[in-house]
C-alpha positions in Angstrom: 0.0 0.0 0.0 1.4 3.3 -1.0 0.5 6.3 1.3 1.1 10.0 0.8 3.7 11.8 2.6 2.0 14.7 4.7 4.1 17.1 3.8 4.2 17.2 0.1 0.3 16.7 0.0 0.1 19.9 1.8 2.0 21.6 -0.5 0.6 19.7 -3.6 -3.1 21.4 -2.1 -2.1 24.7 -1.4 -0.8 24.8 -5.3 -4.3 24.2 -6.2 -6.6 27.2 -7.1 -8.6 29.2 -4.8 -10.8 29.7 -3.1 -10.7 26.0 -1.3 -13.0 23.9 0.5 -11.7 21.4 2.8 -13.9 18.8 4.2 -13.3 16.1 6.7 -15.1 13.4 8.0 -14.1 12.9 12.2 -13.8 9.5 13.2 -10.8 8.1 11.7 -9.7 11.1 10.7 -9.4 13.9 13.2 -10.2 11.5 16.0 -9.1 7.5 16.6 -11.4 4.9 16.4 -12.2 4.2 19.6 -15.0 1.0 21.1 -17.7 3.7 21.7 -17.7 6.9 20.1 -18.6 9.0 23.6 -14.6 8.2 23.9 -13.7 9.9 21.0 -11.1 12.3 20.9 -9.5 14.8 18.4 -6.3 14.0 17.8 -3.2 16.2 20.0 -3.2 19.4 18.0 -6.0 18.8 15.1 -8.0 21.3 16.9 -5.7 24.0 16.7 -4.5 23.5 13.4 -8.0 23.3 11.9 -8.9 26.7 14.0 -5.6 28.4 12.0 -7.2 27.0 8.3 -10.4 28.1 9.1 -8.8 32.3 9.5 -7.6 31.9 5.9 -9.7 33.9 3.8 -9.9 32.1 0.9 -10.1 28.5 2.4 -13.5 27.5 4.0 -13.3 24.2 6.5 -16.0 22.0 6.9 -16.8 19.1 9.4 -18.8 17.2 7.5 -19.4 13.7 9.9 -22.3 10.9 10.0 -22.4 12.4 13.8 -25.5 14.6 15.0 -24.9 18.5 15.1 -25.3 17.6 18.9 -22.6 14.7 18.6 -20.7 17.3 17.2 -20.6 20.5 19.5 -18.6 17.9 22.3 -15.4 18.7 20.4 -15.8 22.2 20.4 -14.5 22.9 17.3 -13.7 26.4 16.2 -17.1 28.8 15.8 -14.9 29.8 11.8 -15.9 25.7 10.8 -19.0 24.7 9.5 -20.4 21.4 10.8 -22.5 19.0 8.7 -24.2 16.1 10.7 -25.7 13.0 10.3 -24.5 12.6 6.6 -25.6 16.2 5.3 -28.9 15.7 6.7 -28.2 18.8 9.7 -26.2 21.7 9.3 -25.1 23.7 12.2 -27.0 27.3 12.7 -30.1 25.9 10.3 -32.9 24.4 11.8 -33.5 21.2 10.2 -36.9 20.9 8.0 -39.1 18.6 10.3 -39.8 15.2 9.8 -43.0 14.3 8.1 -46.1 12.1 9.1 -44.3 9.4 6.8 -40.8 10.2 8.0 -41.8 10.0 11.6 -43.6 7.1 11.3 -40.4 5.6 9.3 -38.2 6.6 11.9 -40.5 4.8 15.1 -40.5 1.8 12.9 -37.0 1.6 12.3 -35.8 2.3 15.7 -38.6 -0.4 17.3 -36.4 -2.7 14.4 -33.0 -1.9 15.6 -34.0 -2.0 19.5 -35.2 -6.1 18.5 -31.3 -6.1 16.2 -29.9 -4.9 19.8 -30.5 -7.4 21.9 -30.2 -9.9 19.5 -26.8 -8.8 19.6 -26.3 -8.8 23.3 -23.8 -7.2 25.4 -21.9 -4.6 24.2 -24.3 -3.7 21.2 -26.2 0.1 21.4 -28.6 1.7 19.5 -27.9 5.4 18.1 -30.7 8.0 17.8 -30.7 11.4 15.4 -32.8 13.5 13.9 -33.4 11.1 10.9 -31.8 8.0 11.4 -30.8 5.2 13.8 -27.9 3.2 13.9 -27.2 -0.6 15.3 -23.6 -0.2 16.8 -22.4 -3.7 17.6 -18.1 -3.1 17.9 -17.9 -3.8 21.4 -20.6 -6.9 20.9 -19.2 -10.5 20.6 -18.6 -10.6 16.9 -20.5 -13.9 15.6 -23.4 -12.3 17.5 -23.5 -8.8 16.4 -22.7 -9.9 12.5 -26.0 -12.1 12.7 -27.7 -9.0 14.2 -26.7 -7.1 11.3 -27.2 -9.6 9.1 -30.7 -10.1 10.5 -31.4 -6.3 10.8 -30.8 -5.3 7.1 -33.4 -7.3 5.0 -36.4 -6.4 7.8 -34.9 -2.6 7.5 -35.2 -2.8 3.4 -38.9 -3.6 3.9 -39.9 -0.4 5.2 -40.9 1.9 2.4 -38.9 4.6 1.8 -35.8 3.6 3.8 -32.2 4.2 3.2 -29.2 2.3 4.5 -25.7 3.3 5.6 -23.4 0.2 6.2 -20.2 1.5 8.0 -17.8 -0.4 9.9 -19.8 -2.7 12.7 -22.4 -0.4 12.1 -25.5 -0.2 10.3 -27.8 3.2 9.6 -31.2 3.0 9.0 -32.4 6.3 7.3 -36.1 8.3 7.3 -35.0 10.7 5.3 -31.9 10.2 3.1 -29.0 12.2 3.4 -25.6 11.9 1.3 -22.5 13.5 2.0 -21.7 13.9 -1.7 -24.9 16.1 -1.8 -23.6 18.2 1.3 -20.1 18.9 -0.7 -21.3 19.5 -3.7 -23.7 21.8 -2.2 -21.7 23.6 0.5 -19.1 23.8 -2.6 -21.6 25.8 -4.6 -22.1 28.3 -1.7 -18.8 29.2 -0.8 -17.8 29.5 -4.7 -15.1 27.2 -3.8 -12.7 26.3 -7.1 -11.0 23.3 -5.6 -12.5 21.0 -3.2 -10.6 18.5 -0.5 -12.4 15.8 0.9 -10.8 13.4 3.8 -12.5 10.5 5.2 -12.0 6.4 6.0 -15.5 4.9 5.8 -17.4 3.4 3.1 -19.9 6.5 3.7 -17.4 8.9 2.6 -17.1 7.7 -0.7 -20.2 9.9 -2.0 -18.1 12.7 -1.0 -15.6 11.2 -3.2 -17.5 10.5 -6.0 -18.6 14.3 -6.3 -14.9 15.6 -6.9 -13.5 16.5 -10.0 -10.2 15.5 -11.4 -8.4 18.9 -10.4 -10.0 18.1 -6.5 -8.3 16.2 -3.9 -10.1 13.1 -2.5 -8.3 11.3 0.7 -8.2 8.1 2.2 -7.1 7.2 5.5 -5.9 4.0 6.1 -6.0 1.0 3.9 -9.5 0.1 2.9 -10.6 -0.3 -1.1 -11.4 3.4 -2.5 -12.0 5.6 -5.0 -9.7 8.4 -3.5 -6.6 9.1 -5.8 -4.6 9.8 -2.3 -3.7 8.3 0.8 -2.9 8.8 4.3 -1.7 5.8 6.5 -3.7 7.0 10.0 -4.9 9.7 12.4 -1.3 10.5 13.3 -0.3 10.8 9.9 -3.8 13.6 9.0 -2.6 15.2 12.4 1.0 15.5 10.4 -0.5 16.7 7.1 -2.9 19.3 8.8 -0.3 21.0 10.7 2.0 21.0 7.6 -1.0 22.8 5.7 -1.7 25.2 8.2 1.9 26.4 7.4 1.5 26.5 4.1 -1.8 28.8 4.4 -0.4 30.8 7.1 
């Protein structure tokens, strides 16, 4: 596996033209992954160097995370850094268009579905609540049991009309309303006027944001998973590396 240095993909993005978005995903990529994400932390120094990118005037940083807007204010990232949650669906400082009868009614269903997934899975499993979705987290669950939860979960989940799916890593999201990071780029990318667009993630979710870039963008994987990103970064430590080297660079 070949991964980028940090250094010289700093330098190869602040080459590119301007204005710049940046967008990054959070866990496994500005924080580790950790067995429950209420112990997630940004990495030493990611804070700080993401608060000195966001003061650049013509480089706009996004968090853009399949976490809640309220998932997100517990890392109290800098006020200059707009935060996307729960896969585009919330956007920090909008109030988010309520559910419908239908939505609502998808929702109760799906979360009464993933409660039943739960403790099929046993110890360890947890169910995940936001404003449009609900999520079967089974990392910390023995793992013959919480596969067969998902396993079990995902067919019964497809029958409700109207629902979308998120399969991450040990973890699957059951949508009422669909939301696509791709569409949050693309969109936040048309606001801000942005010429080039970054986008840095590890889960099989971020590859919508991916898919949206352009051959003169910069997509980014971390770690060694199968992706359509044309660059790579080996881990946390190594984003940690590259952000503090851009934050030079645009200083």
């Amino acid at each position: 596996m070949n991964y980028d240095d940090p250094a010289a993909l700093a330098q190869h993005i602040a080459d590119q033209e301007r204005p710049l978005l940046l967008g990054l995903d959070v866990d496994g990529v500005l924080a580790a992954i950790v067995h429950h994400a209420d112990q997630a932390r940004l990495s030493a120094g990611v804070a700080d160097s993401l608060a000195e990118l966001a003061k650049h005037e013509q480089l706009h940083v996004a968090v853009v995370s399949g976490r809640s807007i309220d998932d997100l204010d517990r890392f109290n990232f800098d006020e200059g850094i707009t935060l996307i949650g729960s896969h585009g669906i919330e956007i920090q400082g909008r109030p988010m268009e309520p559910l419908t009868v239908q939505e609502a009614d998808r929702l109760a269903q799906l979360t009464s579905l993933c409660d039943r997934a739960m403790h099929r899975a046993g110890g360890g499993a947890w169910v995940e609540t936001k404003p449009a979705s609900v999520v079967l987290h089974v990392r910390q669950a023995e793992s013959v049991a919480g596969a067969d939860a998902l396993t079990w979960l995902r067919p019964l989940a497809e029958s409700v009309d109207g629902t979308e799916i998120k399969v991450g890593s040990a973890v699957l999201e059951l949508f009422a309303r669909s939301g696509n990071k791709g569409r949050a780029i693309h969109d936040l990318r048309t606001e801000v006027n942005a010429l080039t667009a970054v986008f840095v993630g590890d889960d099989i979710t971020d590859e919508d944001a991916f898919a949206v870039l352009g051959p003169s963008d910069v997509s980014i994987k971390v770690g060694n998973a199968a992706t359509i990103a044309n660059n790579r970064l080996r881990d946390t430590d190594a984003v940690r590396d590259w952000l503090q080297e851009l934050s030079v660079r645009f200083g």
